[in-house]
N, C-alpha and C positions, 0 to 999 in steps of 0.2 A: 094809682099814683098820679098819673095825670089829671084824673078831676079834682085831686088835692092841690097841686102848680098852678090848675086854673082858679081855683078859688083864691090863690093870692093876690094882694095888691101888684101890679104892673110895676111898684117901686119899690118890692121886696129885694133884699140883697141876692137870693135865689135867684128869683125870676130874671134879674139883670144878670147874674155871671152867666145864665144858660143862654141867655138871648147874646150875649160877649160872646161866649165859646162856638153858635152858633155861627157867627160871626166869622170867627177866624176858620174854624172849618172851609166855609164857604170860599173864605179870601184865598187860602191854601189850596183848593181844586182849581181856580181860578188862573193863579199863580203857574200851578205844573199844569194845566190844560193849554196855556199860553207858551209855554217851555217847551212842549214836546208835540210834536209834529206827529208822530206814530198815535196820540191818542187822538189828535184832532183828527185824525183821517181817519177815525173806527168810527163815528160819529156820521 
């Protein structure tokens, strides 16, 4: 399945909502790793 995503164009509708979703993932651990004290200190 992934060497099928990578043969997409970079300006595939796909290719863009998983690189979005990506995205927000990232933004969201960022978000609670900033929030919570208990995680930043397992780290």
């Amino acid at each position: 399945m992934l060497k099928r995503l990578n043969s997409y164009s970079r300006h595939h509708p796909l290719h863009l909502a998983l690189r979005e979703l990506g995205r927000t993932v990232r933004t969201e651990f960022l978000l609670r790793y900033m929030d919570d004290q208990d995680l930043r200190w397992a780290h």
